[in-house]
N, C-alpha and C positions, 0 to 999 in steps of 0.2 A: 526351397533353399534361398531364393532371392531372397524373400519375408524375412529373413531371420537376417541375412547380409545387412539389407536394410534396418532393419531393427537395431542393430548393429551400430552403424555407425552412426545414427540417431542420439543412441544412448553415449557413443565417445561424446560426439559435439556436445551434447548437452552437459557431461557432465567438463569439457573444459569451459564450457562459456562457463559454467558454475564456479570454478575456481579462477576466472578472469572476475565474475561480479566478485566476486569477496576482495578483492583487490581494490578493486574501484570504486568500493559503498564508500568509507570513508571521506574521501573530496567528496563524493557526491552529497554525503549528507553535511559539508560543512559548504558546500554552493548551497545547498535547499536553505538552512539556517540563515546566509547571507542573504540571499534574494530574499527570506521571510523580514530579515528588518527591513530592507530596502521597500518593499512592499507597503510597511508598518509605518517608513518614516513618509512616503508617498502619500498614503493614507490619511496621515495626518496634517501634511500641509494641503492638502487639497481640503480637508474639510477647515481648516484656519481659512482657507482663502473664499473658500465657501461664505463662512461668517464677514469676512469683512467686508466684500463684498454686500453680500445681503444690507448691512447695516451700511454701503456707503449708496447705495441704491434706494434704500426708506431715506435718507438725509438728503439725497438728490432731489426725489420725489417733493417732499415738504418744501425743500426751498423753490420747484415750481411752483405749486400751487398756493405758494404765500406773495400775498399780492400789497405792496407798499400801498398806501393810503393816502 
């Protein structure tokens, strides 16, 4: 008889947290969407800063090893 008591009340909590997530999916999937651009726009200045870099490091570079005459 415990087993099934058990079982029991298993089955309540489960099915209220169920209709607590249906409540809560919406924000959550317009946070996930948000954090995905933010992500996206991160992404993309790091790889802009990536490049400018890069290119201001070959232009460092060249002007050490160019030697006035």
């Amino acid at each position: 008889m415990p087993i099934v008591a058990y079982a029991v009340i298993v089955l309540i909590v489960y099915i209220i947290s169920a209709v607590y997530m249906q409540a809560i999916l919406p924000p959550i999937a317009a946070l996930n969407m948000i954090m995905h651009i933010i992500f996206r726009i991160s992404h993309m200045r790091l790889t802009a800063m990536t490049f400018v870099t890069a290119v201001s490091n070959a232009r460092a570079s060249r002007v050490q090893t160019h030697k006035p005459l």
